[in-house]
Each structure stands twice: as structure tokens, then as C-alpha cells.
Backbone as numpy.savetxt, mean C-alpha at the origin, in Angstrom:
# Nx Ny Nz CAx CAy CAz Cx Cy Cz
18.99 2.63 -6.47 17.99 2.01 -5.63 16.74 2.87 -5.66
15.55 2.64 -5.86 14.48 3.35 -5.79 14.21 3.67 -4.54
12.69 4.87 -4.59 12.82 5.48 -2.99 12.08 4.70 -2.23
11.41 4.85 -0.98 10.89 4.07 -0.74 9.77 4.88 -1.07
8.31 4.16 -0.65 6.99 4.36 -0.84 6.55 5.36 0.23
5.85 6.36 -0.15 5.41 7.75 0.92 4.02 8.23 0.73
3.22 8.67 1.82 2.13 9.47 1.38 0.67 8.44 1.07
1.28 7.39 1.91 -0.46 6.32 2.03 -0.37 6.53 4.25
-1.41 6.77 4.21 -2.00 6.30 5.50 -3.56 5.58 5.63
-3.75 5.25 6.77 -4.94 4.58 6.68 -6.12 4.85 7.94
-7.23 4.29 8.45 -8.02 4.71 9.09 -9.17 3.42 9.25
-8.83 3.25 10.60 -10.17 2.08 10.87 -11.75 2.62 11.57
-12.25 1.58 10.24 -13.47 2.32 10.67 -14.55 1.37 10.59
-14.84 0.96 12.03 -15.61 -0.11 12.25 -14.59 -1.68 12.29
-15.35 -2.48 11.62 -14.57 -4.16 11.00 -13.57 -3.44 9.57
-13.79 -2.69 8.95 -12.65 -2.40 7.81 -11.76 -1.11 7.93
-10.99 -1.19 7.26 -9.57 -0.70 6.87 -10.20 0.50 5.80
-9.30 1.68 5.94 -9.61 2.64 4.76 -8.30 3.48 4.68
-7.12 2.76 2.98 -5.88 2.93 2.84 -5.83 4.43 1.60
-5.51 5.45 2.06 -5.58 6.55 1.24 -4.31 6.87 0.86
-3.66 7.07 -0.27 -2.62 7.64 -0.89 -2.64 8.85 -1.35
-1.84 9.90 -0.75 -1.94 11.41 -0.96 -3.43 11.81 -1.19
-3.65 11.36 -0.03 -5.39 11.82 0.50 -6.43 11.06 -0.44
-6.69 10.37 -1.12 -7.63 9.34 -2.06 -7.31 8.26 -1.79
-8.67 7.97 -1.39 -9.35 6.13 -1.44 -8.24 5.33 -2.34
-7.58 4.59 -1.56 -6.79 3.38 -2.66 -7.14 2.46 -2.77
-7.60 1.61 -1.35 -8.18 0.05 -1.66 -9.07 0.59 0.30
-9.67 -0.37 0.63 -10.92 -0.58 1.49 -10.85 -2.29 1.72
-9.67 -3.00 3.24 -9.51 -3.86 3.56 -11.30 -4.25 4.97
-11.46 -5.32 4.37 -12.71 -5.65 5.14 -12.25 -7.19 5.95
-12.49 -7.36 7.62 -12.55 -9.05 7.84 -11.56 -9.31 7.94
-10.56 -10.25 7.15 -9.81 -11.02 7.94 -8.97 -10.29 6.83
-8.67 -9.93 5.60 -7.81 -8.98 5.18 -7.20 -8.06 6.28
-8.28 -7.28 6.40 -8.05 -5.97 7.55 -7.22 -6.64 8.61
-7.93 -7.89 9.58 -7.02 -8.42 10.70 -5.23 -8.38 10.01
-5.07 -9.08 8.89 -3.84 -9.74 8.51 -3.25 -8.24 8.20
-3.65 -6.84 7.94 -3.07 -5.72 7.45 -2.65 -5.40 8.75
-3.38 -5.60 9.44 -2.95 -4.71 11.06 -2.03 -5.78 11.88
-1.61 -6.86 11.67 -0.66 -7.16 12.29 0.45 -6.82 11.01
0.44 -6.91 10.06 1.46 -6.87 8.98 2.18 -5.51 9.39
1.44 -4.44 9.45 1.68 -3.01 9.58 2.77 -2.71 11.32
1.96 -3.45 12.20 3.04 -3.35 13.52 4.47 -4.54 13.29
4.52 -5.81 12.63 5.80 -6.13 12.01 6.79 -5.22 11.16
6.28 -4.66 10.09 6.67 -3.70 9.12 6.70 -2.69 8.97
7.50 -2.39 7.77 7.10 -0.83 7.64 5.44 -0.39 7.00
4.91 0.53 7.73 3.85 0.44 7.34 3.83 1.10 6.20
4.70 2.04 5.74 4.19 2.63 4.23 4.97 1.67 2.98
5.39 0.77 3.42 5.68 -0.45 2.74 4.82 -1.52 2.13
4.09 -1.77 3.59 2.93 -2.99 3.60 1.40 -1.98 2.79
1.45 -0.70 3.22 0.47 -0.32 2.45 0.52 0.00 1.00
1.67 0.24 0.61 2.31 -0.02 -1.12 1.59 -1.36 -1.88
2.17 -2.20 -0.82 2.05 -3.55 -1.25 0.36 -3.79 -1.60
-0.24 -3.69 -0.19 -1.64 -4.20 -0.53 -2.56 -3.48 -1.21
-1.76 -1.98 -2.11 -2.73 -1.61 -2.80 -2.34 -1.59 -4.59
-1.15 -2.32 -4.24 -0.16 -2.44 -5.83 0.32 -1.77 -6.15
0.03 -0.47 -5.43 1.22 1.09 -5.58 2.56 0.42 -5.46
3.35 -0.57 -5.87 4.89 -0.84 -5.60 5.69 -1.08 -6.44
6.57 -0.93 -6.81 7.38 -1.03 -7.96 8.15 -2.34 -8.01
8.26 -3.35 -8.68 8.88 -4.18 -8.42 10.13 -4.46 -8.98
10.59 -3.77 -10.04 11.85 -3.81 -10.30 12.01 -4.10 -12.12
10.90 -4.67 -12.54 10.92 -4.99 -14.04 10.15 -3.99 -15.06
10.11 -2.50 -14.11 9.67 -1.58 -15.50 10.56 -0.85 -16.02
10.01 -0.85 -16.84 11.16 -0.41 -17.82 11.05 1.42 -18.22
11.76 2.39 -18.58 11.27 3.32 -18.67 10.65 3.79 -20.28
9.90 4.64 -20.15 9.00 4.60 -21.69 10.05 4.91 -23.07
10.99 5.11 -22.41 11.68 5.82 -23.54 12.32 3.98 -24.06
12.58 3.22 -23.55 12.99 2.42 -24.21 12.34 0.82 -24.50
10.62 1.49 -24.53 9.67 0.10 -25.28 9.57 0.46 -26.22
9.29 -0.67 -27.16 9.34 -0.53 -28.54 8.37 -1.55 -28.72
């Protein structure tokens, strides 16, 4: 089973969202994104939902380098 996702937090500032992964800018939610992140985040896990909305997530179909051809 993979691990889970670690090391994004975030910071509101003003009307937008500011999602940092091991301290760097990942994505910058503005408006009604931002609204839909901040209820997503008190349903969920938040270092889950912030995986998600910045594509940091693994979904299950990579493969490891050693075996593309």
C-alpha cells in the first residue's frame, strides 16, 4: 500500500488559498475553488485533499522506471 501524502500545508490570504509542499508554492486556489478547498479540507484529510488539488498524488498506474521499455 503506498504512504500517505505529507509535507503540503496551506495559508489564506485574503479571497485565495496558498498550498506549499515542503515549503514551495504548489498551486494558488482563488474564489470559489478556494471556497470548495476549505470545506473539502474540514470533511477530509487535509494532506490528502491537498495532494489531490495540486496533482502531487499517485494514483496507482505508475509503473517503476526500471520496467518501461
Amino acid at each position: 500500500m503506498a504512504t500517505p501524502p505529507d509535507g503540503f500545508d496551506f495559508s489564506v490570504r485574503g479571497d485565495s488559498i496558498e498550498i506549499r509542499h515542503h515549503g514551495r508554492v504548489a498551486a494558488t486556489l482563488r474564489k470559489a475553488a478556494a471556497q470548495k478547498f476549505l470545506a473539502d479540507v474540514e470533511r477530509q484529510d487535509p494532506q490528502l485533499v491537498m495532494a489531490r488539488v495540486t496533482g502531487n498524488y499517485k494514483r496507482g498506474n505508475e509503473r517503476p522506471a526500471s520496467r518501461r521499455r
